[in-house]
N, C-alpha and C positions, 0 to 999 in steps of 0.2 A: 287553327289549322295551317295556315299559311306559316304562324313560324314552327312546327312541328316539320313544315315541310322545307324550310330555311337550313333544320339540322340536322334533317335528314342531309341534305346535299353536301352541305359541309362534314359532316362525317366520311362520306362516300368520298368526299374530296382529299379529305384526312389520311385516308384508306392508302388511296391510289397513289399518293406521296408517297407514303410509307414505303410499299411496293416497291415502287419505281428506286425509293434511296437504297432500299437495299439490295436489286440487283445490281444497281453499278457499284456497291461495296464488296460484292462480292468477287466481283470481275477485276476491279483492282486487287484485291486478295490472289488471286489467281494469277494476274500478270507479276504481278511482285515475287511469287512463288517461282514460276521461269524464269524470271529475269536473276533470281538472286542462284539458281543453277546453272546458268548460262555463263556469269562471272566466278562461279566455282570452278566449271570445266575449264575457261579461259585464263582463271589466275592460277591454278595448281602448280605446285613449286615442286622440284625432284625432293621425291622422298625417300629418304638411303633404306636399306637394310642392314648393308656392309659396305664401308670402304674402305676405312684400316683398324687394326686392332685399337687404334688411338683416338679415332675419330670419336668427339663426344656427339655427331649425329646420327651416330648409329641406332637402327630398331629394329627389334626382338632379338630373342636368344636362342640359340639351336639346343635347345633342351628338349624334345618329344621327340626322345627315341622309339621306334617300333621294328615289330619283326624279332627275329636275331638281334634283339640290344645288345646282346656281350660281345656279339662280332664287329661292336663299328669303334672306330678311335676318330676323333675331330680334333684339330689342332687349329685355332681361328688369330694365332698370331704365327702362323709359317712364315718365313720369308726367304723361300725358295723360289724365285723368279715369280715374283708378284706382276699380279696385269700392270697396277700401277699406285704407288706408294711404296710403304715399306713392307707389308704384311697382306697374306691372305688365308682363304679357311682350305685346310688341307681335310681330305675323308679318306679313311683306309676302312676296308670291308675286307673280314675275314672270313670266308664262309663254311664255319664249323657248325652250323645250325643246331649252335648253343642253347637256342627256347625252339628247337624243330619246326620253325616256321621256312625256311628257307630262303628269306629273302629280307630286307633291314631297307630303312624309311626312317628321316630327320625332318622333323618340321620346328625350324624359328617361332616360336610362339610370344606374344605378350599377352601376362606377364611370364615366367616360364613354367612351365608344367602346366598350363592351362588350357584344358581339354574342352573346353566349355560350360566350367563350372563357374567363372568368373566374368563378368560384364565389363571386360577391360576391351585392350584391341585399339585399333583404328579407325577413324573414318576416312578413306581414300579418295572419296567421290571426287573426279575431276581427273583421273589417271586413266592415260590409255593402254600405256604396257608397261610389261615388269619385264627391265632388262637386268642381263647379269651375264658374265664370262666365266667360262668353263675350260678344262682343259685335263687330259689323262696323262697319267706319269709315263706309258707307254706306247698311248693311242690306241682305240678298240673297244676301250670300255663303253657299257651299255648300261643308259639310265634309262631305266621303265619310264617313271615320270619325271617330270619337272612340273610343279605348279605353284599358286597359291588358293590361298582358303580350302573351303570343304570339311571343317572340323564341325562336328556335332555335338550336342548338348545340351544344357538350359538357355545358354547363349551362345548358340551356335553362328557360325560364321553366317555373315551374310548371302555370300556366294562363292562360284569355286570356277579357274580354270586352269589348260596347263597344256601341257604338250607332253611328245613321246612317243615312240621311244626314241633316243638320241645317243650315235656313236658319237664319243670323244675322240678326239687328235690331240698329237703332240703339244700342237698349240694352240693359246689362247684363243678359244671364237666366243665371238656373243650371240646368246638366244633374246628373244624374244617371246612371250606371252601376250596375246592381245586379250586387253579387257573391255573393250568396247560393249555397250549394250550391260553390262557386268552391273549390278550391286554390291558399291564397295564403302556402304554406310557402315559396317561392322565389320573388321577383320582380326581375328585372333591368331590365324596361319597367315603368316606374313609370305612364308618361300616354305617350301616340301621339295626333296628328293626322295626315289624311290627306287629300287633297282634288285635284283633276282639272283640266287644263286646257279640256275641252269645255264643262265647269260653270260655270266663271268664267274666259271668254277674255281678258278683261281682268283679271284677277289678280284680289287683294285685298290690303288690311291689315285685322285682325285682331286681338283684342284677349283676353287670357286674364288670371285672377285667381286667387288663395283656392283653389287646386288641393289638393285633402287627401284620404283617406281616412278616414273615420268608421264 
C-alpha cells in the first residue's frame, strides 16, 4: 500500500514537471516570436521599386495594365529631368476610351502579369512608408490613386494602402504612403497608379521617380 502510495506521488510529481516545463517553453516561443519582429521593423533596409533604368535593385515591373490599356504609353528609361540619376518612368494617358472603360490604372507587379495567380511577391514586413516623386509635364493632372497592394486572387496580396486623389505640379514632389499597422508579409502590387478620364479630358504625361519602401 505504502509504495502504491510512493507512485502515486511521484507520478503527480512527474505531472506537475511536465506542466510547469512546458509553460515556460512556451513563453520563450512567444518572447522569441516579438523579439525576432521587433529586429525586423528595426533592421529593415530601403527597398527600391525604381531608381534608374539601370539600377540592378530594382523591384517589380509595370506590367498590369487596366482600364483603357490602349490608352496608356510607359516609358521607364526617360531622361527628361530625372528627380535623380539618369532616367525615370514617364506615363502618357490618352483618353480615347479604347476598352470603354474611361479611366487606365498601372500596377508594378512581381513576377509580371501576376494577378494572383502566382505565390511570388514580397515580404516587406518592417516598412513604414512607400515613398516616391511625382511630377506633371504641365501641372494639374489628377491621379485618383496612388497605392500599393490590393490585388486579389489564389495569392492575393496581403494588404492594401494608398492615397488620393493628388494634383500634380510642374515639379518634382514626394508622396508618401503610410504603412503602419499594414500586412506586408505577401506583396505582389508593389506601386498602383490610377486616374480617370472626366479628371483629365485631355489626358496627361506624367513623370515618377525614386519609388522605394523605407
Amino acid at each position: 500500500m505504502k509504495k502504491m502510495l510512493l507512485l502515486s506521488t511521484l507520478a503527480i510529481i512527474a505531472v506537475s514537471f511536465m506542466a510547469t516545463g512546458c509553460a515556460k517553453q512556451e513563453d520563450i516561443v512567444i518572447e522569441e516570436f516579438e523579439s525576432q519582429n521587433t529586429v525586423a521593423d528595426k533592421d529593415f533596409k530601403v527597398f527600391n521599386i525604381y531608381t534608374d533604368k539601370s539600377s540592378p535593385g530594382n523591384h517589380y515591373i509595370p506590367s498590369g495594365w487596366m482600364g483603357d490599356f490602349s490608352d496608356i504609353k510607359i516609358n521607364d528609361r526617360c531622361m527628361d529631368d530625372a528627380h535623380s540619376g539618369t532616367t525615370c518612368v514617364k506615363v502618357e494617358y490618352l483618353p480615347r476610351r479604347s476598352q470603354g472603360a474611361g479611366w487606365m490604372g498601372i500596377y508594378w507587379q512581381n513576377p509580371a502579369n501576376n494577378w494572383g495567380s502566382k505565390k511570388s511577391g514580397f515580404d516587406l514586413t518592417g516598412a513604414k512608408e512607400l515613398v516616391f516623386w511625382a511630377r506633371g509635364e504641365k501641372g494639374g493632372e489628377i491621379i485618383s490613386e496612388f497605392k500599393m497592394g490590393g490585388i486579389t486572387g489564389e495569392f492575393s496580396d496581403s494588404d492594401s494602402a494608398g492615397i488620393g486623389p493628388a494634383m500634380l505640379t510642374q515639379d518634382w514632389k514626394e508622396y508618401k504612403i503610410n504603412l503602419q499597422g499594414k500586412d506586408l508579409s505577401h506583396i505582389i502590387g508593389g506601386f498602383c497608379l490610377s486616374a480617370n478620364m472626366d479628371d483629365n479630358p485631355d489626358g496627361f504625361v506624367i513623370y515618377l521617380d525614386d519609388l522605394k519602401y523605407e
